[in-house]
NUKOLVEX-213281 format. One record per atom (N, C-alpha, C, O): residue in three letters; atom name; x, y, z. Coordinates in steps of 0.05 Angstrom, whole numbers, plus 5000, padded with zeros to 4 digits. Atoms other than C-alpha are relative to their C-alpha. Example, Ala and Ser with C-alpha at 12.3 -4.5 7.8 and 13.67 -1.06 7.14 Angstrom:
2
+------+------+------+-------+------+
: rest : atom : east : north :   up :
+------+------+------+-------+------+
:  ALA :    N : 5018 :  4976 : 5000 :
:  ALA :   CA : 5246 :  4910 : 5156 :
:  ALA :    C : 5018 :  5024 : 5000 :
:  ALA :    O : 5039 :  5024 : 5013 :
:  SER :    N : 4984 :  4976 : 4999 :
:  SER :   CA : 5273 :  4979 : 5143 :
:  SER :    C : 4985 :  5022 : 5014 :
:  SER :    O : 4995 :  5044 : 5018 :
+------+------+------+-------+------+
//
This chain:
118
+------+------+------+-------+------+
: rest : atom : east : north :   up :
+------+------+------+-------+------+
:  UNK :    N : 5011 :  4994 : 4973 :
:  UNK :   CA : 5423 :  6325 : 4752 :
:  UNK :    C : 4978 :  4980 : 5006 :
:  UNK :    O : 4966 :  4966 : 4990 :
:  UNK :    N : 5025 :  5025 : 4991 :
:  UNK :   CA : 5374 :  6279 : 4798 :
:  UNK :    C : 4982 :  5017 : 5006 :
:  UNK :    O : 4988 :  5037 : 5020 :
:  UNK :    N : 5021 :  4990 : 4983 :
:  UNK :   CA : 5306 :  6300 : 4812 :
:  UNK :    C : 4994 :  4984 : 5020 :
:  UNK :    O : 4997 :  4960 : 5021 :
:  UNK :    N : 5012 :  5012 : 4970 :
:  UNK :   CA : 5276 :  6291 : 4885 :
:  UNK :    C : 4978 :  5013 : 5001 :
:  UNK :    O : 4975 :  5035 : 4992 :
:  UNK :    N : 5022 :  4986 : 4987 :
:  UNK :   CA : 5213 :  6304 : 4912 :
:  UNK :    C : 4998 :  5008 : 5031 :
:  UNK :    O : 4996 :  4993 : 5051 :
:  UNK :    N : 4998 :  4980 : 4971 :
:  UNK :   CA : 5213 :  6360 : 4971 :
:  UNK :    C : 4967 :  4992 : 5005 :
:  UNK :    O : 4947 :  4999 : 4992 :
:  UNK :    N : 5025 :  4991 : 4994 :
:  UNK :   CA : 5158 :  6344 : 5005 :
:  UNK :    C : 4980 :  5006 : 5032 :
:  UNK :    O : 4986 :  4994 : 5053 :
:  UNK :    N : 5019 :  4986 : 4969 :
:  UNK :   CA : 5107 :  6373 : 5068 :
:  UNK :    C : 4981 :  4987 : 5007 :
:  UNK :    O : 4963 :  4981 : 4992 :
:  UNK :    N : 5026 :  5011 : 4982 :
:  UNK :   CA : 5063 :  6343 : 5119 :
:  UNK :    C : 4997 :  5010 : 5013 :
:  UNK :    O : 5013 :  5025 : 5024 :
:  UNK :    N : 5015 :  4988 : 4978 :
:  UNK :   CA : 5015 :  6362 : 5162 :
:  UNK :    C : 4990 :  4975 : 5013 :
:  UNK :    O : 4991 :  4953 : 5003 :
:  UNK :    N : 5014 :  5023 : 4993 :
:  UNK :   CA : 4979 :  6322 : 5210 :
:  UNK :    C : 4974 :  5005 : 5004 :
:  UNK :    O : 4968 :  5029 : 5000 :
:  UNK :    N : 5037 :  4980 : 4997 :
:  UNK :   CA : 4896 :  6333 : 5225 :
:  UNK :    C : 5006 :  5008 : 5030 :
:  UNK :    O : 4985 :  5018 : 5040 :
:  UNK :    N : 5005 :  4993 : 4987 :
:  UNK :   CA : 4923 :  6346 : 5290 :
:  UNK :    C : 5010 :  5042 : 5004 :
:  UNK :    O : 5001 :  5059 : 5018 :
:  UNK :    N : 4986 :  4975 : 4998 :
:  UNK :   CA : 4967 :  6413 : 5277 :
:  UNK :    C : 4971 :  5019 : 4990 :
:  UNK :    O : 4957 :  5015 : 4971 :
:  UNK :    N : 5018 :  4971 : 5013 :
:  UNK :   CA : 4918 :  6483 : 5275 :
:  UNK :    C : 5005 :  5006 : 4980 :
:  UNK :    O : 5025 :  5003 : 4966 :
:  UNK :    N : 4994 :  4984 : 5024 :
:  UNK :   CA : 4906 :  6518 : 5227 :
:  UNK :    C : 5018 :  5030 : 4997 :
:  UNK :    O : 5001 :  5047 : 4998 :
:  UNK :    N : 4980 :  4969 : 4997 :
:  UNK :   CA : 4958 :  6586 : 5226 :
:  UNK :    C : 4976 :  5025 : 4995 :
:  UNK :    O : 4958 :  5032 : 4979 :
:  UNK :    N : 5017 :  4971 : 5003 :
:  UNK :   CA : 4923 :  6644 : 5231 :
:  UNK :    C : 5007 :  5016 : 4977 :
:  UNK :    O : 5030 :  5021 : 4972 :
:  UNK :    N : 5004 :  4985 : 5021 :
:  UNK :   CA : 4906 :  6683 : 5171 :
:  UNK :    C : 5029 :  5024 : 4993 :
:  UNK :    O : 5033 :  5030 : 4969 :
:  UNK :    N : 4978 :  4972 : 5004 :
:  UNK :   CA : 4974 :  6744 : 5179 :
:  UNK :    C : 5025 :  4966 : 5001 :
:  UNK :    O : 5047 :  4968 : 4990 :
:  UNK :    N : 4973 :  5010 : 5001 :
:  UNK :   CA : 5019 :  6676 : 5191 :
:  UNK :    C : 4995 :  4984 : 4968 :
:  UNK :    O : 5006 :  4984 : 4946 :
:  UNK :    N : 5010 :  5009 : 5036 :
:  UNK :   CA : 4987 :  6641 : 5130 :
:  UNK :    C : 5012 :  5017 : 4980 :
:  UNK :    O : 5025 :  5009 : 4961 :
:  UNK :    N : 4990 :  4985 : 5028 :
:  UNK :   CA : 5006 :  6697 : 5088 :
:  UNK :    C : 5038 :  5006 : 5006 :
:  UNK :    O : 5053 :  5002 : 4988 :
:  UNK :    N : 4980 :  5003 : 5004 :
:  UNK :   CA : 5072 :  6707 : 5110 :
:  UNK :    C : 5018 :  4969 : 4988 :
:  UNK :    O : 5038 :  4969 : 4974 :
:  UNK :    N : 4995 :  5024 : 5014 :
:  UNK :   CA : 5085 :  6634 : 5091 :
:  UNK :    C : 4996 :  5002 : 4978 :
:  UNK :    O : 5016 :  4993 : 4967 :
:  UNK :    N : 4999 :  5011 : 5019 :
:  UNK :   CA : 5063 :  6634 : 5032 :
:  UNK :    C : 5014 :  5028 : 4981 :
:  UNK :    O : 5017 :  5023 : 4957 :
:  UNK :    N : 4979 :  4984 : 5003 :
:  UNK :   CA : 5106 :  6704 : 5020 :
:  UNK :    C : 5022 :  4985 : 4993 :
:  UNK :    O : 5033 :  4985 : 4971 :
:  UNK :    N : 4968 :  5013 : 4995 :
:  UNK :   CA : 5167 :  6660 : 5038 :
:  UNK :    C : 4999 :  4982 : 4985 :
:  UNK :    O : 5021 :  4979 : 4973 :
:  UNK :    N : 4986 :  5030 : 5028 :
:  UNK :   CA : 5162 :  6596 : 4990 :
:  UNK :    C : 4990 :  5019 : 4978 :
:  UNK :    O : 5001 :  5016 : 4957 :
:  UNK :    N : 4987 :  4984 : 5034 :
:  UNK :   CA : 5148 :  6649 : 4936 :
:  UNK :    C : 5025 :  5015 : 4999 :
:  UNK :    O : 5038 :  5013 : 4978 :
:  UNK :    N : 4974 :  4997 : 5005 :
:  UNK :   CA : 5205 :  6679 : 4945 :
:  UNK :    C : 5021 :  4979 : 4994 :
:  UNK :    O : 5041 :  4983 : 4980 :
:  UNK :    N : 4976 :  5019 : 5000 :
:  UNK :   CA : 5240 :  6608 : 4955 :
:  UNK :    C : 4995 :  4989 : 4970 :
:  UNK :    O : 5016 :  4988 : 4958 :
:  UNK :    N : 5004 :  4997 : 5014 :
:  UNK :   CA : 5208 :  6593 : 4895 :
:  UNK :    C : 5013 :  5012 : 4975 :
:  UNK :    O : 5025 :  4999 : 4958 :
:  UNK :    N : 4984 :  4989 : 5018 :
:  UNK :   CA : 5234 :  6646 : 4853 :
:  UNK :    C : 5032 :  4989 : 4996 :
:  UNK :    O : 5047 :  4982 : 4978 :
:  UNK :    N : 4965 :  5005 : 5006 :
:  UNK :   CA : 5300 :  6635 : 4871 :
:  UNK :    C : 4998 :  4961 : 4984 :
:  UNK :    O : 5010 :  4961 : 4963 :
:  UNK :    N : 5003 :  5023 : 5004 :
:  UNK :   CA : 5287 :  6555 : 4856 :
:  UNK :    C : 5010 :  5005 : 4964 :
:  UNK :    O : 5029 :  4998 : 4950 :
:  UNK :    N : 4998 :  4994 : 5023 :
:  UNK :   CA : 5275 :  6580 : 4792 :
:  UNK :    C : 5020 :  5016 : 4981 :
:  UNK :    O : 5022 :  5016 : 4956 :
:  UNK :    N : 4984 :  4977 : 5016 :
:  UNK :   CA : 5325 :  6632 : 4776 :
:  UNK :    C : 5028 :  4981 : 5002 :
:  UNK :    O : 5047 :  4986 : 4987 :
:  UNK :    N : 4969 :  5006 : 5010 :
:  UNK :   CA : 5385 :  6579 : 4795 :
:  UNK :    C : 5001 :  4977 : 4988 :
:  UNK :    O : 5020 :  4962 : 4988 :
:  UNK :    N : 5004 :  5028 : 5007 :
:  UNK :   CA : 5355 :  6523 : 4761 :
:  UNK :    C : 4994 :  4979 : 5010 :
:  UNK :    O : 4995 :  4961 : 4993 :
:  UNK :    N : 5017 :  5022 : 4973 :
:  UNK :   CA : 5325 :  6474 : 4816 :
:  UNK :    C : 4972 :  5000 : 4986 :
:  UNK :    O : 4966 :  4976 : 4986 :
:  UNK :    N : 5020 :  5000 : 4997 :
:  UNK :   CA : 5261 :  6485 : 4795 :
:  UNK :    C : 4989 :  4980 : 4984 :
:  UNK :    O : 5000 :  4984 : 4962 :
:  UNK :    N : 5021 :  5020 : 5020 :
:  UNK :   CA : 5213 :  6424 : 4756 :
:  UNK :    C : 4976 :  5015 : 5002 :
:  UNK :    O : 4971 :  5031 : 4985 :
:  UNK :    N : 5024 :  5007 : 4984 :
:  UNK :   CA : 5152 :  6429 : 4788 :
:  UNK :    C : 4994 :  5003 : 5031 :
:  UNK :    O : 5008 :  4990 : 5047 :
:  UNK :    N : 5006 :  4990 : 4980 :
:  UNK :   CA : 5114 :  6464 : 4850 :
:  UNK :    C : 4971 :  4993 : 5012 :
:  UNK :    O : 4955 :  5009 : 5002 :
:  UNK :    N : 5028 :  4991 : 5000 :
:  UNK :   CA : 5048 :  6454 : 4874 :
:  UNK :    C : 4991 :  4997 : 5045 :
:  UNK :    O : 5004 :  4985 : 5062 :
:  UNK :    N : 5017 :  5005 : 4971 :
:  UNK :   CA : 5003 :  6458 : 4951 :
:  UNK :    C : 4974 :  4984 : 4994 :
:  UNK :    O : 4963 :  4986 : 4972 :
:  UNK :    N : 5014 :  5020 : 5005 :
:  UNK :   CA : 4954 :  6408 : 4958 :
:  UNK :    C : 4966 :  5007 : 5015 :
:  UNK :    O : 4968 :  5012 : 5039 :
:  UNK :    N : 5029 :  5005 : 4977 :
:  UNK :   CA : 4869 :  6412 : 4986 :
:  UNK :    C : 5009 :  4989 : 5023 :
:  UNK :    O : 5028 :  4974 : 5026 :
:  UNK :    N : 5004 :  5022 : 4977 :
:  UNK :   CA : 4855 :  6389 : 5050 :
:  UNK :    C : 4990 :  4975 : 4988 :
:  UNK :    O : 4972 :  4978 : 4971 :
:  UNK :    N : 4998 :  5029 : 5001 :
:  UNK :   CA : 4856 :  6309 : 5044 :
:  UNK :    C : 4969 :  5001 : 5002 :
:  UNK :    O : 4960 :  4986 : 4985 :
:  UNK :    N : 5030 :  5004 : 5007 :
:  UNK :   CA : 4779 :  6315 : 5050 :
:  UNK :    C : 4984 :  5010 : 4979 :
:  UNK :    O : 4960 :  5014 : 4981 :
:  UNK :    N : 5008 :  4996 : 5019 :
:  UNK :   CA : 4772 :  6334 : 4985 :
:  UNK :    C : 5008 :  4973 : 4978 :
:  UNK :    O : 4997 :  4968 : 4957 :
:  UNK :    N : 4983 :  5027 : 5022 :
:  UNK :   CA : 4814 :  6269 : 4952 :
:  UNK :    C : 4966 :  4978 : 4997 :
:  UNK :    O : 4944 :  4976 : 5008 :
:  UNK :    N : 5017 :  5035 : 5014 :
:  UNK :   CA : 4775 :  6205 : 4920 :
:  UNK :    C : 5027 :  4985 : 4995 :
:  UNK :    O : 5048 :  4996 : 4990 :
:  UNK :    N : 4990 :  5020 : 5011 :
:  UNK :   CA : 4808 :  6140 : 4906 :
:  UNK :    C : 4991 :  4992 : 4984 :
:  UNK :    O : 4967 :  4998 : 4983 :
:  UNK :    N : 5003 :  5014 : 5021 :
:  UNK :   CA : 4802 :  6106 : 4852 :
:  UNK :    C : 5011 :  4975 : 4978 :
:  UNK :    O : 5026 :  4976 : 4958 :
:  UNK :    N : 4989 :  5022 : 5009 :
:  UNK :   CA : 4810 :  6035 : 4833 :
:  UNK :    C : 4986 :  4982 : 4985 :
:  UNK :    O : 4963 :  4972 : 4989 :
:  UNK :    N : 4998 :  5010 : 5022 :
:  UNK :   CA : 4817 :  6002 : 4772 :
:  UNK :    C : 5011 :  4971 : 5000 :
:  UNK :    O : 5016 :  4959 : 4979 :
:  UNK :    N : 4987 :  5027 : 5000 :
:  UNK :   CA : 4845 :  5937 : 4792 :
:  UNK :    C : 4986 :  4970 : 4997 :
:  UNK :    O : 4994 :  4947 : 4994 :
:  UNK :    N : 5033 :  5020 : 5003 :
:  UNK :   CA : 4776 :  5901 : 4790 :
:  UNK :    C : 4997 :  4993 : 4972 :
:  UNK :    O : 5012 :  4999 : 4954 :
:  UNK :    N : 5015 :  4995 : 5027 :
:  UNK :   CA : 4734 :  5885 : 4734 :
:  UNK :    C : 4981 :  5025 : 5006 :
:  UNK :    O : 4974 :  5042 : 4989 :
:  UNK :    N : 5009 :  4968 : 5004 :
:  UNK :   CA : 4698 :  5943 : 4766 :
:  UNK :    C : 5008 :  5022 : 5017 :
:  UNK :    O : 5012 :  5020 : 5041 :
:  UNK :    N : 4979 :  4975 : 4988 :
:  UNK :   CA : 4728 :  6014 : 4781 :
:  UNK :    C : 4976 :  4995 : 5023 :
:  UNK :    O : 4953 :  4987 : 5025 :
:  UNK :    N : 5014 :  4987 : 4965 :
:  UNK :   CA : 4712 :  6033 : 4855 :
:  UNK :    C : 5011 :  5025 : 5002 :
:  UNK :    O : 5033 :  5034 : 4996 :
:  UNK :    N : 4983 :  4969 : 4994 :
:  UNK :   CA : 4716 :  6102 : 4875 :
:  UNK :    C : 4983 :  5003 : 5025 :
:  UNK :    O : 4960 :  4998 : 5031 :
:  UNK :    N : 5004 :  4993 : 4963 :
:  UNK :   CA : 4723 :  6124 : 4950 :
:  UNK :    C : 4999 :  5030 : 5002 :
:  UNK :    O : 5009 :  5045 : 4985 :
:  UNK :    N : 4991 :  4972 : 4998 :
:  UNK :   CA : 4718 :  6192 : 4979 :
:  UNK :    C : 5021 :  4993 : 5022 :
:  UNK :    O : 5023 :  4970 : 5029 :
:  UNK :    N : 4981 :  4991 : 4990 :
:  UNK :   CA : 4772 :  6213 : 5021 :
:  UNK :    C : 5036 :  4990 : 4992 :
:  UNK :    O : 5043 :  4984 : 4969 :
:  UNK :    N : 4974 :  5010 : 5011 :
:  UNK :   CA : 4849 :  6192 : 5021 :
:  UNK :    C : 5007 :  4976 : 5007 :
:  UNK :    O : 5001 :  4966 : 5029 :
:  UNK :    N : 4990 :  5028 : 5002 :
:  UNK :   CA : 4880 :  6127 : 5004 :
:  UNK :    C : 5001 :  4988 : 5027 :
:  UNK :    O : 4984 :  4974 : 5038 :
:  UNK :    N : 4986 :  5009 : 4967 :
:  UNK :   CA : 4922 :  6115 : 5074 :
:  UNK :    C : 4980 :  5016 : 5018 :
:  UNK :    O : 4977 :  5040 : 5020 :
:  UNK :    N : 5006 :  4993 : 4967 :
:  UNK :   CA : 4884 :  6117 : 5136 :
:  UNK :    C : 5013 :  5010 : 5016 :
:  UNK :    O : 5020 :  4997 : 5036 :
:  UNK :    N : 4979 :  5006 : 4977 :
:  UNK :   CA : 4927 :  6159 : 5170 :
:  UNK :    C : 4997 :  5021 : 5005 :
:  UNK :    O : 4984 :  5034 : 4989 :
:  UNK :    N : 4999 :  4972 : 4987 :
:  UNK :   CA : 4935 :  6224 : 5217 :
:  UNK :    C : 5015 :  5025 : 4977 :
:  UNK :    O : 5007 :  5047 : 4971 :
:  UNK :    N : 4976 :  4987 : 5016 :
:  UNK :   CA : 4993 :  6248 : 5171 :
:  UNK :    C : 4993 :  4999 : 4971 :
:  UNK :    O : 4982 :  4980 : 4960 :
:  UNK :    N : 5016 :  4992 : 5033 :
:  UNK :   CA : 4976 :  6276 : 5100 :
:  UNK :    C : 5023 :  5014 : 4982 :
:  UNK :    O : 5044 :  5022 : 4993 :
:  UNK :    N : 4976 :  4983 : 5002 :
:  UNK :   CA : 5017 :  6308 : 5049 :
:  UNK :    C : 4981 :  5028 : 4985 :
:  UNK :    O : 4960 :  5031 : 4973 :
:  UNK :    N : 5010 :  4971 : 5000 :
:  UNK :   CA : 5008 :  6380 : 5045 :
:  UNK :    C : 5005 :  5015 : 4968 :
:  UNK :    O : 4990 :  5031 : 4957 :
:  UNK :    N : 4984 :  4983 : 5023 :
:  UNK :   CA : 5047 :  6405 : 4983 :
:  UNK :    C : 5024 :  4991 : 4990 :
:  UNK :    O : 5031 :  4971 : 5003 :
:  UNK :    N : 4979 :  5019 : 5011 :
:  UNK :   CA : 5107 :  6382 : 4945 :
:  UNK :    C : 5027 :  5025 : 4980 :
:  UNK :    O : 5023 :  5048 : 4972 :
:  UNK :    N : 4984 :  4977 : 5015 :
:  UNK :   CA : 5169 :  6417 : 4908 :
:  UNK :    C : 5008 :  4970 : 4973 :
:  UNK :    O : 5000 :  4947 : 4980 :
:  UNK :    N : 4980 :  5012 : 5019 :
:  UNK :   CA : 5206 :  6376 : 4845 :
:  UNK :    C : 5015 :  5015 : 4988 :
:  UNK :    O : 5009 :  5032 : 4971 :
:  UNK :    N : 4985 :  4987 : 5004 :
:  UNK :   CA : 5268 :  6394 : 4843 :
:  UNK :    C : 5018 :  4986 : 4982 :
:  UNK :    O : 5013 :  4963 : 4975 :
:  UNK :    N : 4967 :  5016 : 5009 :
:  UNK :   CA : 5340 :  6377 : 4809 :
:  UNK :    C : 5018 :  5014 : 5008 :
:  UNK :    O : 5022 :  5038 : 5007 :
:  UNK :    N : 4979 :  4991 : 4985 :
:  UNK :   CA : 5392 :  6380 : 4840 :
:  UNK :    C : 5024 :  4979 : 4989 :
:  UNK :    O : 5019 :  4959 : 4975 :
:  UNK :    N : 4975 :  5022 : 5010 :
:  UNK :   CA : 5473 :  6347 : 4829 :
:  UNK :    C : 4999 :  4986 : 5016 :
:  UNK :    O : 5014 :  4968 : 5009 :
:  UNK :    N : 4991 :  5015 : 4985 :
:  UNK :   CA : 5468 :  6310 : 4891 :
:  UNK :    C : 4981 :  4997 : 5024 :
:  UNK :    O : 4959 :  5008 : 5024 :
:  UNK :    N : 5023 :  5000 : 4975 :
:  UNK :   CA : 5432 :  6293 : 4958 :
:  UNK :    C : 5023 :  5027 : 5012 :
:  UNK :    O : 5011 :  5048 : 5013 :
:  UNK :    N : 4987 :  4973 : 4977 :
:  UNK :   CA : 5480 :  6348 : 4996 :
:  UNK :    C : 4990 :  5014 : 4988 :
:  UNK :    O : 4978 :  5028 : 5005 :
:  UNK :    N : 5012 :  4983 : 5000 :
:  UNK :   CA : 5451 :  6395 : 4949 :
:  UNK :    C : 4971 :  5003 : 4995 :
:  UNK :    O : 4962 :  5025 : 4989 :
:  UNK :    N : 5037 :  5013 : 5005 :
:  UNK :   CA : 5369 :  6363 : 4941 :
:  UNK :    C : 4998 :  5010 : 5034 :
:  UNK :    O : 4978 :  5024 : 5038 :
:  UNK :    N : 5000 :  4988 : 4978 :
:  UNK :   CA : 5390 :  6378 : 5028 :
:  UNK :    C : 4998 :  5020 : 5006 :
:  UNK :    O : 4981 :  5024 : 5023 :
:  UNK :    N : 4993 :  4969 : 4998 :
:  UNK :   CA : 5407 :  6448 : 5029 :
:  UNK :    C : 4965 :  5010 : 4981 :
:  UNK :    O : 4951 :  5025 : 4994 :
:  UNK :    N : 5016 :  4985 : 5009 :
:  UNK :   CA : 5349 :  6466 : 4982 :
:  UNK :    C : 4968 :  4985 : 5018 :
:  UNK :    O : 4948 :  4998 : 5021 :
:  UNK :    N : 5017 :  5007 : 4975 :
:  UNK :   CA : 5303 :  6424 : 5031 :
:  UNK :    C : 5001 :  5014 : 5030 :
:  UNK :    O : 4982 :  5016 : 5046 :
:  UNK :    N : 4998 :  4980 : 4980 :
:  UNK :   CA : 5331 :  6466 : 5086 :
:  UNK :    C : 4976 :  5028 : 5003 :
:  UNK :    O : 4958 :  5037 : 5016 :
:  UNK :    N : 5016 :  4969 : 5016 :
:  UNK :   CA : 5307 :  6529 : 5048 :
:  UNK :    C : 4976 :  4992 : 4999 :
:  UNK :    O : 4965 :  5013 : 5008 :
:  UNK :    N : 5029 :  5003 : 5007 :
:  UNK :   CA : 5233 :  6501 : 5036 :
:  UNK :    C : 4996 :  4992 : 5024 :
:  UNK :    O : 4972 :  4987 : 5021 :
:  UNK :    N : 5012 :  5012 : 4975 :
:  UNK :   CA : 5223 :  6474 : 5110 :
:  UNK :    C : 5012 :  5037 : 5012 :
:  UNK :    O : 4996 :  5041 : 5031 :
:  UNK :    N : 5000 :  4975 : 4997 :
:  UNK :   CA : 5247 :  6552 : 5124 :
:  UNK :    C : 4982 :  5014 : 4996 :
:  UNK :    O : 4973 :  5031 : 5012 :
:  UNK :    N : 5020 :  4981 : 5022 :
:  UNK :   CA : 5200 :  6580 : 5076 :
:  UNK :    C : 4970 :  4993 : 5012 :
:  UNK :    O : 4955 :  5010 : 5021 :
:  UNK :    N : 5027 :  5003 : 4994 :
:  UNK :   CA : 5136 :  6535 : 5094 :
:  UNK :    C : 5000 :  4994 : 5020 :
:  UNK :    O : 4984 :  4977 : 5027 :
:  UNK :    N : 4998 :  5011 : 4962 :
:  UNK :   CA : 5152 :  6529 : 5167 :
:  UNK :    C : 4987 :  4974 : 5013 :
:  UNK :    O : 4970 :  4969 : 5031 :
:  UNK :    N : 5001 :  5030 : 4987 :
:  UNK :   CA : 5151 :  6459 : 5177 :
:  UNK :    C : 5026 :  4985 : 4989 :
:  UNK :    O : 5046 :  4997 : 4982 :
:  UNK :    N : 4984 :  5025 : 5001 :
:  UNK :   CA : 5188 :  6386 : 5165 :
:  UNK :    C : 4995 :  4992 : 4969 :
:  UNK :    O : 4972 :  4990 : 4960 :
:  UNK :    N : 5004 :  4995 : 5024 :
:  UNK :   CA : 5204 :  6379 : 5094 :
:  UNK :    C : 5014 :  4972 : 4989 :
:  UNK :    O : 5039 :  4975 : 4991 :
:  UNK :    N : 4996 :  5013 : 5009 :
:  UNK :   CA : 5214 :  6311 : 5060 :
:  UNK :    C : 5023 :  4997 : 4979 :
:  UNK :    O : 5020 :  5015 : 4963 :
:  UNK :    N : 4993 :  4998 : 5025 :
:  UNK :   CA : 5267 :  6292 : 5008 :
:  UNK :    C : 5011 :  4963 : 4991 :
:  UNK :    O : 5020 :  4945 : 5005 :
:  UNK :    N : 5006 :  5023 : 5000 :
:  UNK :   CA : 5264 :  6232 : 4971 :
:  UNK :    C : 5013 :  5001 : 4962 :
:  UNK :    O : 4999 :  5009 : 4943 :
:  UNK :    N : 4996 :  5011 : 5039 :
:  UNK :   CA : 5299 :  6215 : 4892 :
:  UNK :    C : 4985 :  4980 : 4991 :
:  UNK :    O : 4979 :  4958 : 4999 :
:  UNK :    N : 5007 :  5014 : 5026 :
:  UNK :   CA : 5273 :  6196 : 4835 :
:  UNK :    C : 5009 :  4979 : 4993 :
:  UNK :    O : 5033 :  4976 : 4995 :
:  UNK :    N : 4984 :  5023 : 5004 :
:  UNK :   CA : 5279 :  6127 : 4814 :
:  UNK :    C : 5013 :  5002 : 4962 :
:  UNK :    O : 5004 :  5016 : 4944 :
:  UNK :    N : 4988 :  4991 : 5025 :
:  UNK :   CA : 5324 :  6121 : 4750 :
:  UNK :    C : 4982 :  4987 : 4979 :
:  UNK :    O : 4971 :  4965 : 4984 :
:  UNK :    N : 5025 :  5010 : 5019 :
:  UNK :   CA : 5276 :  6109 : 4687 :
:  UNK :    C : 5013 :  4974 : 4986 :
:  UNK :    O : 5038 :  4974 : 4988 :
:  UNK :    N : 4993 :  5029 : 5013 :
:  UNK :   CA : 5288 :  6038 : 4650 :
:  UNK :    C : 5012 :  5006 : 4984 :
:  UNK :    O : 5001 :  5021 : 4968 :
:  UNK :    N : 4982 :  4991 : 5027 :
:  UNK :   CA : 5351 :  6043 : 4601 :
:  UNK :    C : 5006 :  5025 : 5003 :
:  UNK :    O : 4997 :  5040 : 4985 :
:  UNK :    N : 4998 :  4970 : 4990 :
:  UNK :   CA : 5371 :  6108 : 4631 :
:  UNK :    C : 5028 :  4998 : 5003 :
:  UNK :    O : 5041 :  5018 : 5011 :
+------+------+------+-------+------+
//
């Protein structure tokens, strides 16, 4: 099977959901969740801080630099992420369906690159 990464953005312009829709969301990707898990899809799950909690951190110098906030300057952030496996992109699709259902938004899917000598 290929892993892909499902993944969610927000932008700093979208509100915040009100507290009863918040929890129904996060009702619904535990449920999607479970199931992830029960048919074998599942790697790896996680939701992310708000982007004003990130640092950068670079090592490419002779001396580390560390930034507050996030890397890319940009409106668009990522929110949360799924890693899945799946046999194929039609079915890495279908279970991206289900998680842009679950966390009521636009849901990313993107494969894994194949590891060296793989």
């Amino acid at each position: 099977m290929v892993q892909y990464l499902l993944s969610v953005h927000s932008t700093e312009a979208d509100p915040t959901p009100p507290p009863e829709v918040m929890e129904r969301m996060y009702a619904q990707v535990d449920t999607f969740n479970r199931g992830l898990k029960a048919s074998g899809n599942w790697v790896f799950a996680g939701g992310l801080h708000p982007v004003t909690t990130a640092t950068v951190v670079d090592a490419t110098g002779v001396d580390v630099v560390t930034t507050d906030g996030p890397f890319a300057e940009s409106k668009e952030h990522l929110g949360g992420f799924w890693i899945v496996q799946a046999y194929d992109l039609d079915a890495a699709l279908e279970l991206a369906r289900q998680a842009s259902r679950a966390c009521e938004g636009p849901v990313e899917v993107r494969p894994f690159q194949d590891e060296p000598g793989a």
